[in-house]
C-alpha positions as CSV (number, residue, x, y, z in Angstrom):
1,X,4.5,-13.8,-8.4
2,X,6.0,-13.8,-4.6
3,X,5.6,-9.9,-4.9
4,X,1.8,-10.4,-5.5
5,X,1.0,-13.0,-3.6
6,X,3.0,-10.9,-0.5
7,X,0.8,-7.9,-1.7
8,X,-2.3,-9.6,-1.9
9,X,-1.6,-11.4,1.7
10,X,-0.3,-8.0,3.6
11,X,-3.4,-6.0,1.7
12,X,-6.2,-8.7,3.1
13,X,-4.2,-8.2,6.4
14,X,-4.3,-4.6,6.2
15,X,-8.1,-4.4,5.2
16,X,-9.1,-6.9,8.0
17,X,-6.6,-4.6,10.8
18,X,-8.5,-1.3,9.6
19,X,-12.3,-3.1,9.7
20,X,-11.0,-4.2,13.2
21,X,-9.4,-0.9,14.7
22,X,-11.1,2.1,13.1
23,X,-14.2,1.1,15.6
24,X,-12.3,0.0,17.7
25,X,-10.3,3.2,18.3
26,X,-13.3,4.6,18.7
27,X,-14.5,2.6,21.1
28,X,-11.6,3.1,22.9
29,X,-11.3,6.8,22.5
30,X,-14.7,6.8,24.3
31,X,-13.2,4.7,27.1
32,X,-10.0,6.5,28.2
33,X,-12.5,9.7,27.9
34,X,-14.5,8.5,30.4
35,X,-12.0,7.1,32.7
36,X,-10.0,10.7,32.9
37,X,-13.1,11.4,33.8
38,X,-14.0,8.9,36.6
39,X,-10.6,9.8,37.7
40,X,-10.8,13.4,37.8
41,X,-14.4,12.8,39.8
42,X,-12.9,10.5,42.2
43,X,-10.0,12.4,42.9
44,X,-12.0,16.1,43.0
45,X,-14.8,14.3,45.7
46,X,-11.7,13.2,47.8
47,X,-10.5,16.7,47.9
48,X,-13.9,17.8,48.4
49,X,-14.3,15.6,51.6
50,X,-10.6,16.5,53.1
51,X,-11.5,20.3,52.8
52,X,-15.3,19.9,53.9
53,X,-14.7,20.8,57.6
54,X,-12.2,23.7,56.9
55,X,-14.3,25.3,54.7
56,X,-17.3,24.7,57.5
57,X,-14.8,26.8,59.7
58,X,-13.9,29.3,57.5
59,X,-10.3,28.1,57.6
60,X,-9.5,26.7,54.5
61,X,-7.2,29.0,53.9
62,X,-5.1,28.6,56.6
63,X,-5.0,24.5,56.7
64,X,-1.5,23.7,55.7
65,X,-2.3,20.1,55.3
66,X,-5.0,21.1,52.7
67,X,-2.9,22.8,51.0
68,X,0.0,20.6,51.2
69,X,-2.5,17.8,50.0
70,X,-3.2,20.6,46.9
71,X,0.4,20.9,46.3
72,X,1.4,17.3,46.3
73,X,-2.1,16.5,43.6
74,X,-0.4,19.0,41.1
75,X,2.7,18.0,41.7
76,X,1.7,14.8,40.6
77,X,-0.2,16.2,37.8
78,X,1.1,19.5,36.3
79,X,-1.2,19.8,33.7
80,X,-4.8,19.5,36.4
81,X,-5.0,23.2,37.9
82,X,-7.1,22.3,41.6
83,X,-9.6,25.4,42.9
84,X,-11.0,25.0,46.1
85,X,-13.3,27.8,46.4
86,X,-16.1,28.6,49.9
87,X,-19.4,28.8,49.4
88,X,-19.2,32.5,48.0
89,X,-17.1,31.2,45.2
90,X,-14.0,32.9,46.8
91,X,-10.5,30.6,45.8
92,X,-9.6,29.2,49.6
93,X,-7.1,26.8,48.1
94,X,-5.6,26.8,44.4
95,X,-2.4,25.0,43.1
96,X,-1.8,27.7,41.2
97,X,-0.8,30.7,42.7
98,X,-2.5,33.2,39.9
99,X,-5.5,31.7,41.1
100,X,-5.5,32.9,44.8
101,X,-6.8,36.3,44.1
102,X,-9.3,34.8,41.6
103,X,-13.2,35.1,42.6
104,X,-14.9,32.2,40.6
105,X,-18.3,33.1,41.8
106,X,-19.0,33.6,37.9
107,X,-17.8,30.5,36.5
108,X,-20.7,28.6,35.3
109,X,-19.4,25.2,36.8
110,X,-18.8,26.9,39.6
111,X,-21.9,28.7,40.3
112,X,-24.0,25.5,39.1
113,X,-22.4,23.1,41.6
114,X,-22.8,25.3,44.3
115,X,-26.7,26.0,43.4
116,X,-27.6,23.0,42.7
117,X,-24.9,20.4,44.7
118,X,-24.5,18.3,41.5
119,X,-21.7,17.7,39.9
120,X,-20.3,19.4,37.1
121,X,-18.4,17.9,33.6
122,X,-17.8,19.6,30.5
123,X,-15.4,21.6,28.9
124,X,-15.6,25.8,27.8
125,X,-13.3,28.4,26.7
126,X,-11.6,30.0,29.2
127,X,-11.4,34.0,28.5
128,X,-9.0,34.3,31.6
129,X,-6.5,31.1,29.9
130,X,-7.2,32.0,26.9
131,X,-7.6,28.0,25.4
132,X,-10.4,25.6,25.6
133,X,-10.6,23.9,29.0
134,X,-11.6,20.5,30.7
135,X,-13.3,20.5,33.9
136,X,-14.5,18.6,36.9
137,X,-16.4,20.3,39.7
138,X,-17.9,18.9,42.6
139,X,-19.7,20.3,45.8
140,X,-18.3,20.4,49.5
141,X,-21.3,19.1,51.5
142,X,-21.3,19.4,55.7
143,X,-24.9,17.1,55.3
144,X,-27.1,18.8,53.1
145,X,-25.3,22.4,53.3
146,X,-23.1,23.3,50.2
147,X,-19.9,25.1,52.0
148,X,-17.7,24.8,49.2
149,X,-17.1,22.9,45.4
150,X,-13.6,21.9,44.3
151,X,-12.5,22.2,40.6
152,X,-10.3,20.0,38.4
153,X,-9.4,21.5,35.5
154,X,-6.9,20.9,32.8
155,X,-6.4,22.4,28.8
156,X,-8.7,20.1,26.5
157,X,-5.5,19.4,24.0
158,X,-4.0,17.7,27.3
159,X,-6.9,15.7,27.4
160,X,-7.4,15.4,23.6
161,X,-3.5,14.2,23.5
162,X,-3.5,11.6,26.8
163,X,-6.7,9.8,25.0
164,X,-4.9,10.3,21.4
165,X,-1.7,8.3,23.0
166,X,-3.8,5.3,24.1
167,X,-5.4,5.0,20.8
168,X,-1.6,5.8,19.1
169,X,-1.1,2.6,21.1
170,X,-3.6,0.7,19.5
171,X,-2.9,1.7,15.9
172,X,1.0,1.0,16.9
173,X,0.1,-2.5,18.3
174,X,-1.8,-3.1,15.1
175,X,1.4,-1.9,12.9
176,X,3.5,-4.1,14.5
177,X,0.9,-6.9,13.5
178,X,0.7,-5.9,10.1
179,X,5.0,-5.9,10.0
180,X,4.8,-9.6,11.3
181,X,1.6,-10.2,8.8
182,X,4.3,-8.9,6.0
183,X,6.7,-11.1,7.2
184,X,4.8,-13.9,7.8
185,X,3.3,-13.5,4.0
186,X,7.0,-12.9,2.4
187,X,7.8,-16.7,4.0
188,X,4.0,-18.1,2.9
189,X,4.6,-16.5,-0.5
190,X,8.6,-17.6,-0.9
191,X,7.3,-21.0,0.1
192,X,4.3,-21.0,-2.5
193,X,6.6,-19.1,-5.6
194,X,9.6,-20.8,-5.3
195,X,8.3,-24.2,-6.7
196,X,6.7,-22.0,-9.2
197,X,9.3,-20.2,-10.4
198,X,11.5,-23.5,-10.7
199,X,8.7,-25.1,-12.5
200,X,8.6,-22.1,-15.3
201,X,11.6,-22.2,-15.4
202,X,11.3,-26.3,-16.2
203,X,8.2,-25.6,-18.4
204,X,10.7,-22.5,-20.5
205,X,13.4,-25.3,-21.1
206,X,10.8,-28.0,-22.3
207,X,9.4,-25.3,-24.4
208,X,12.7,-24.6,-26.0
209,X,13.7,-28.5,-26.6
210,X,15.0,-29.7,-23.9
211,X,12.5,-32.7,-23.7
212,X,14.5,-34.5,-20.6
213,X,14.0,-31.5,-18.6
214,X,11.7,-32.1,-15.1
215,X,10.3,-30.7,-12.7
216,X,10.7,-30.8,-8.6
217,X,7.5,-33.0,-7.6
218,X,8.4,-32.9,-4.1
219,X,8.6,-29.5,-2.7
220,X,5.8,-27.0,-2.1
221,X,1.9,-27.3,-1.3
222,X,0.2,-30.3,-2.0
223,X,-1.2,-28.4,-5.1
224,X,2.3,-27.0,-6.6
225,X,3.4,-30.9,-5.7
226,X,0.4,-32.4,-8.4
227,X,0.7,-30.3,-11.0
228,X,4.8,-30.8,-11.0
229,X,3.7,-34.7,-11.2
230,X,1.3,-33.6,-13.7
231,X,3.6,-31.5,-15.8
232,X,6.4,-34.6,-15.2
233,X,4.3,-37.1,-16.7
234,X,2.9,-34.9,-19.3
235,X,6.9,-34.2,-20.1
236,X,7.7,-38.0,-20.3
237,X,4.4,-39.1,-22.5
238,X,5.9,-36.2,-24.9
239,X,9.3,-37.0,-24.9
240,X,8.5,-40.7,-25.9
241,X,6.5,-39.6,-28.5
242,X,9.2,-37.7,-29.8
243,X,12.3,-40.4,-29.4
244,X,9.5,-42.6,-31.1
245,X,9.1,-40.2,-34.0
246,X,12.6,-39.2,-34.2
247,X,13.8,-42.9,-33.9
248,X,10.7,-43.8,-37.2
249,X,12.6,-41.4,-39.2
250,X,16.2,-42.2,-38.8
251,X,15.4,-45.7,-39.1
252,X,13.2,-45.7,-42.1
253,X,15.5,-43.2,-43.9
254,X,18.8,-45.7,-42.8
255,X,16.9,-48.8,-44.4
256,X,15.7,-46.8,-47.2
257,X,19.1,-46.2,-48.1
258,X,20.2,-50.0,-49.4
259,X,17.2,-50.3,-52.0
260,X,17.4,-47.4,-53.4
261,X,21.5,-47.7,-54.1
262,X,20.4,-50.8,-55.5
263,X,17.9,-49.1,-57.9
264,X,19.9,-46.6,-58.9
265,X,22.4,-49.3,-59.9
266,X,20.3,-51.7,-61.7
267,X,18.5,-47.9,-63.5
268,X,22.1,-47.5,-64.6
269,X,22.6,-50.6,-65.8
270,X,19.7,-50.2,-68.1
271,X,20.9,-47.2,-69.4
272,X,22.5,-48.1,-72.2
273,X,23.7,-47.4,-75.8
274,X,21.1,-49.6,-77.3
275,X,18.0,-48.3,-75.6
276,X,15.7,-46.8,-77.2
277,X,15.7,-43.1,-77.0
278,X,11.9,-43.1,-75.5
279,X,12.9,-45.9,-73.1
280,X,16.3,-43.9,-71.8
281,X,14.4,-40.7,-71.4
282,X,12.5,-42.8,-69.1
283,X,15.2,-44.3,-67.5
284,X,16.9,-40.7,-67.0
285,X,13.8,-39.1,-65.8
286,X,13.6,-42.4,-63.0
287,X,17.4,-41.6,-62.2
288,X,16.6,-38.0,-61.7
289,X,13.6,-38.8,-59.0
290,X,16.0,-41.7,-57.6
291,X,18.9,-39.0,-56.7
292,X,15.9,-36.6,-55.4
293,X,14.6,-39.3,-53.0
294,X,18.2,-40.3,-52.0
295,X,19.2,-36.2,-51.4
296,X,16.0,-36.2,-49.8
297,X,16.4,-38.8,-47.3
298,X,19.9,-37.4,-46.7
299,X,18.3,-34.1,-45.6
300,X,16.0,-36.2,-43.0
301,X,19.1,-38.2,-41.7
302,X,20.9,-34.5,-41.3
303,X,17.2,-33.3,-39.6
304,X,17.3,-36.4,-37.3
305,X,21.0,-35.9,-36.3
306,X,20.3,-31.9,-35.4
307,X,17.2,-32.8,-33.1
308,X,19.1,-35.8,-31.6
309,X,22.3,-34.0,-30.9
310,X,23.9,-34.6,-27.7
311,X,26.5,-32.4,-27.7
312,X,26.2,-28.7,-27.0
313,X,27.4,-26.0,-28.7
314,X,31.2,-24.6,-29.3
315,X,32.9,-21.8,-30.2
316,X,33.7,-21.2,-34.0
317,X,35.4,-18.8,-36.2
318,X,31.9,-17.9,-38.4
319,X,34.1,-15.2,-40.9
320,X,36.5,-18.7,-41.3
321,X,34.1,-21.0,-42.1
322,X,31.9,-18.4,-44.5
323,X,35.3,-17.7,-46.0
324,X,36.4,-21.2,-46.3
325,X,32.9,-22.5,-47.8
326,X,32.6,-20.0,-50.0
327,X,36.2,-20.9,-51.5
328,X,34.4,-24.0,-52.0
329,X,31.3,-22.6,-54.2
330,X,33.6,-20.5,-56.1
331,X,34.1,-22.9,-58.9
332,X,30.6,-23.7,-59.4
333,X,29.5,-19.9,-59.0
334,X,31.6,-19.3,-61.7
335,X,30.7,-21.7,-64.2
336,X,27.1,-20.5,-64.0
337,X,28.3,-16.8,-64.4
338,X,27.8,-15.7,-60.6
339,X,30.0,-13.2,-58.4
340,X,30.3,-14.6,-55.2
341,X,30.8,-11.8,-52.8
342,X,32.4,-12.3,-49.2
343,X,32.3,-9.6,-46.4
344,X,33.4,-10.5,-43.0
345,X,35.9,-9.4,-40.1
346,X,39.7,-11.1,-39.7
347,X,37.6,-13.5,-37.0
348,X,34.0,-13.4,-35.6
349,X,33.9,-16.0,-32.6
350,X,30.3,-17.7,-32.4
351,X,28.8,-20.5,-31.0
352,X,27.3,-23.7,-32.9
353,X,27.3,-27.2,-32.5
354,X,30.0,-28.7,-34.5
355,X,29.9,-28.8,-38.3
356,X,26.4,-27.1,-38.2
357,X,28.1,-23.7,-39.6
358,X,29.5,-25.4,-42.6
359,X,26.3,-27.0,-43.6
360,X,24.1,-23.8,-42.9
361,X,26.6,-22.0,-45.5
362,X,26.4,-24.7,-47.6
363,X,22.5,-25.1,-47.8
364,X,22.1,-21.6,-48.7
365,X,24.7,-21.1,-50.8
366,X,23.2,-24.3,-53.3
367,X,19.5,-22.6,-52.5
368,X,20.8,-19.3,-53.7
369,X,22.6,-20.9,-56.7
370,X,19.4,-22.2,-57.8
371,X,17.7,-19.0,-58.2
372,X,20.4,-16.7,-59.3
373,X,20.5,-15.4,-62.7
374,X,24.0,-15.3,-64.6
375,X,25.4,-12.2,-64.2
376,X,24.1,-11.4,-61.0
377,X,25.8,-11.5,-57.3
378,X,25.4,-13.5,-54.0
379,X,26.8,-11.8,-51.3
380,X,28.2,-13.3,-48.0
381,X,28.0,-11.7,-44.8
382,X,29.0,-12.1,-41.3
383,X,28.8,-9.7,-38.9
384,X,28.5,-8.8,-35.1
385,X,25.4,-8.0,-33.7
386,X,23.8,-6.6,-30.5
387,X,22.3,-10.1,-29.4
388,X,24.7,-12.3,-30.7
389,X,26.2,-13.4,-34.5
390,X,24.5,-13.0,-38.0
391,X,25.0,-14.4,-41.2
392,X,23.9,-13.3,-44.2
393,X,22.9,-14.7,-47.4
394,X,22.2,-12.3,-49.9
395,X,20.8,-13.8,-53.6
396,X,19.1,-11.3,-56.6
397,X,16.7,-14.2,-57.7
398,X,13.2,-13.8,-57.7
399,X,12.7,-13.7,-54.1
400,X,9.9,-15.2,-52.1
401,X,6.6,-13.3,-51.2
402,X,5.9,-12.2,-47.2
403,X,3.2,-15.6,-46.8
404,X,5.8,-17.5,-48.7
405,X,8.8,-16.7,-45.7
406,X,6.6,-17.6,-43.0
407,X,6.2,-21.0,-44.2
408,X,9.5,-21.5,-46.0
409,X,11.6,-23.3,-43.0
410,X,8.2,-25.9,-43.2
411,X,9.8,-29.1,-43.8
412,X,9.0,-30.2,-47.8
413,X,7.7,-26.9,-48.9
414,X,8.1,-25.7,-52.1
415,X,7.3,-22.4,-53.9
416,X,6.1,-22.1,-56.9
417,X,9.2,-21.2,-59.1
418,X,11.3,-23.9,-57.0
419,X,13.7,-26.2,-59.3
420,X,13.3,-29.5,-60.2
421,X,14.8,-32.0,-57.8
422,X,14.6,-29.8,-54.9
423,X,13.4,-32.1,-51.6
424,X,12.2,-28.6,-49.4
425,X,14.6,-29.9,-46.5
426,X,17.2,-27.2,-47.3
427,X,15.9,-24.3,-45.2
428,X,14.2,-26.7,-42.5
429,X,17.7,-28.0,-42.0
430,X,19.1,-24.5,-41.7
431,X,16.8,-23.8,-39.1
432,X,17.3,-26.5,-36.9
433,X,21.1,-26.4,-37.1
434,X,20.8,-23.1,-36.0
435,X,17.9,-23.6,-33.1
436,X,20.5,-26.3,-32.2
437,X,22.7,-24.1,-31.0
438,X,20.8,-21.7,-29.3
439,X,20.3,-19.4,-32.5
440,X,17.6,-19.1,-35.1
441,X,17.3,-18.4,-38.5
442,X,14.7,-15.5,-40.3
443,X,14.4,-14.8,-44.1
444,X,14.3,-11.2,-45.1
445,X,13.2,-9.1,-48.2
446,X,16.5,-8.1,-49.6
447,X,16.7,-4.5,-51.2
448,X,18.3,-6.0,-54.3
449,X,14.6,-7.9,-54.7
450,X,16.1,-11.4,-53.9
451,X,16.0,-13.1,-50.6
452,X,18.1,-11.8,-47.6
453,X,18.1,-15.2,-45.4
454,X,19.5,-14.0,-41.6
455,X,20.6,-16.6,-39.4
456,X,21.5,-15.6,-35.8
457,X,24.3,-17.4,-33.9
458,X,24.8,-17.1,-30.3
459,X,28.1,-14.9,-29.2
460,X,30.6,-16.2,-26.5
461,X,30.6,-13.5,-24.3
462,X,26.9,-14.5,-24.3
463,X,27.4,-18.1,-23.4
464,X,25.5,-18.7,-20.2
C-alpha cells in the first residue's frame, strides 16, 4: 500500500511539474532567445558608435584602441566572431584574423544594413564556415550617412546550447522538486500505511481466532484513528458474543452432566430380571440414547476446552504418540478382525497444544473403526512435510462422497451410512484441536476407496 500511495503521490506530482514546465520551458526558451539577442544588439551598436568616427576618416584600420576594444569583446566571448566593415563592405576591424582579408560586400546582412541603415537579425548558412550561423548587424551612422555596419556573429548550436542550458536549468530545478515531492510522499505514505499495515495485521489475527487481539486507535490520520476505534469495538461486541456462547455451552453441558448420571442410574435400576422383555428393550434402547447424549456432551465439553485454550502450543513427538495410541486400539482392532498398520519415523517433532495429539489419533482411529470391514486395514501415518507435520488416517470403509467432506468437520453432521450412537462431534473436535495449534485438518479420497483424513501440524523449525 505505501508503494502505491508513494506512486500515486510522486505521479500527481510529476503530471502537475510537466503541465507546469513544458510551457513554461517554452516560454522561457523564447526569453533567453531574445535576450542573446538584446545583448548582441546592444553590444554590436556600442561598437558601432566607438568605430563611427574612424571609419568617417578612413582609419579604422589603423585605430589600435578599436581594435583593442575588438580584441578584449572576443576575448570575453570566444564563440561571437566581431566584423567591422567601411561602407564598401571591406573588413576594417575583425577578431578573427581569417577575416581581415575577407570582403563582405556580398553578405546579405551586410549589404542590407548598409542599404537600408536598419538593423539586421537572423541566422543563415555560412558557405565560408561551413555551419549555420547567428547574426547581429548594425549600421555605423555619422548623422544620416551609413560609413560602416558592425557584425556579431556566432554558430547557431552555440546559441541553440546557451538557451538549451537555461531551460536544462529549469527542468533540473523541477527534478530536484519532484526528488523532494518523492520524499515528501515516502514520509506522507509511511505515515498513512503504517497504521494500516498494523491494523491488517490486527484484523489477520482476529480472523484467525485470536478474539483479544486490538488494534492501535491512536496513531495515524483522523480517518485510520476511527476505523481502528471502529474495528476495536466491532472486536469487543464479537468477542463477548463468543465468551457468552462459549461460556452457554460449557455451562449447560457441566449441569447436564448430574441429571443424566442420575438417569442412567435409576434406567439401570429398572433393568432387571423380572422386566418384561418389551419393557427392557425399552429400557436398553433409553440407555443406549442416554450414553449418546452423555458421549455427546463430552464431545462439546472437549469443543469448549479447545476454543477456550489458554495455553499455546508445544513441541511433541507425533511418530510417539501415533505409535503409542495405536498400541492402545490394537486390542479392539483385533477383536473386530482389523490390521492396524503404523508407519512413522524413530521421532517426528511437531507442535500441538497439550494432549490434543492423543485425542486427534484417538477420534479417528474409533471413526475409522466404525466403518471398517473385518478383514480389511487402517493404516497410520506420520510424516514430514514441506509446510509442516501430517498425519494420516487411512480406513477401506465406504468412504464419504466430495459434498459429504466439505461438510464433514460441521459440528453434528451425520452421513447417511453413519452408526448408531454416533454424536457428529468426532471430526469437529479433530478440527479444532488441530486449528488450536496452528494446524488444520482436510479429508481426502483414499486410493483404497475409504477415507484418507490429513491433519496438518505445525513443524518447530517453523515456530514463529
Amino acid at each position: 500500500m505505501r508503494v502505491r500511495l508513494l506512486l500515486v503521490f510522486a505521479g500527481v506530482v510529476a503530471l502537475v511539474l510537466l503541465v507546469h514546465d513544458i510551457p513554461l520551458a517554452r516560454h522561457l526558451e523564447r526569453v533567453e532567445r531574445d535576450r542573446l539577442v538584446t545583448r548582441l544588439e546592444r553590444d554590436a551598436f556600442i561598437l558601432a558608435g566607438r568605430s563611427e568616427e574612424a571609419l568617417e576618416n578612413d582609419t579604422a584600420a589603423e585605430d589600435q584602441a578599436l581594435a583593442g576594444l575588438v580584441a578584449r569583446y572576443h576575448a570575453a566571448d570566444p564563440d561571437v566572431r566581431v566584423v567591422i566593415v567601411d561602407a564598401d563592405g571591406t573588413a576594417a576591424v575583425v577578431s578573427d584574423p581569417e577575416d581581415r582579408a575577407e570582403d563582405f560586400s556580398n553578405r546579405p546582412e551586410i549589404v542590407t544594413v548598409l542599404d537600408a541603415a536598419a538593423p539586421q537579425t537572423g541566422q543563415r548558412f555560412s558557405n565560408t564556415l561551413g555551419y549555420d550561423l547567428f547574426f547581429v548587424s548594425v549600421p555605423s551612422l555619422s548623422g544620416d550617412e551609413v560609413v560602416g555596419a558592425v557584425r556579431l556573429s556566432a554558430p547557431e548550436r552555440i546559441v541553440s546550447e546557451r538557451v538549451a542550458d537555461r531551460v536544462r536549468g529549469l527542468f533540473l530545478v523541477g527534478a530536484i522538486s519532484l526528488v523532494i515531492a518523492i520524499a515528501v510522499a515516502w514520509l506522507f505514505a509511511e505515515f498513512v500505511s503504517r497504521p494500516l499495515r498494523r491494523l491488517r495485521g490486527t484484523t489477520q489475527s482476529l480472523a484467525g481466532g485470536d478474539l483479544s487481539t486490538r488494534a492501535m486507535d491512536d496513531e495515524g490520520p483522523p480517518e485510520v484513528r476511527e476505523l481502528a476505534a471502529a474495528f476495536n469495538s466491532m472486536a469487543a461486541r464479537l468477542q463477548a458474543l463468543v465468551d457468552r456462547q462459549r461460556a452457554f455451552a460449557g455451562t449447560a453441558s457441566h449441569q447436564l452432566r448430574t441429571p443424566l448420571t442420575a438417569l442412567r442410574l435409576r434406567l439401570e435400576q429398572l433393568s432387571g430380571d423380572d422386566l418384561p422383555d418389551d419393557a427392557r428393550r425399552h429400557v436398553d434402547e433409553a440407555l443406549a440414547e442416554t450414553d449418546r447424549l452423555h458421549r455427546m456432551i463430552e464431545g462439546l465439553l472437549v469443543l469448549s476446552r479447545a476454543e477456550d485454550a489458554a495455553v499455546g502450543p508445544v513441541e511433541i513427538d507425533l511418530a510417539d504418540v501415533v505409535r503409542e495410541r495405536a498400541s492402545h486400539w490394537e486390542a479392539l482392532a483385533s477383536e473386530r478382525e482389523i490390521r492396524l498398520v503404523v508407519t512413522a519415523p524413530m521421532t517426528l517433532p511437531a507442535l500441538a497444544v497439550p494432549g490434543a495429539a492423543e485425542q486427534i489419533v484417538d477420534n479417528l482411529v474409533d471413526n475409522a473403526l466404525e466403518v471398517s470391514a473385518p478383514g480389511t486395514a487402517l493404516t497410520l501415518v506420520a510424516v514430514a512435510a514441506s509446510d509442516g507435520v501430517e498425519l494420516h488416517v487411512v480406513d477401506e470403509g465406504p468412504g464419504l462422497s466430495a459434498g459429504e467432506r466439505e461438510v464433514a468437520f460441521d459440528r453434528f453432521w451425520r452421513g447417511e451410512r453413519a452408526t448408531p450412537g454416533g454424536t457428529g462431534l468426532g471430526l469437529a473436535i479433530v478440527r479444532q484441536l488441530a486449528t488450536a495449534g496452528g494446524g488444520d485438518a482436510e479429508l481426502l479420497e483414499a486410493r483404497t476407496g475409504g477415507l484418507d483424513v490429513r491433519v496438518r501440524f505445525r513443524s518447530p523449525s517453523g515456530r514463529s
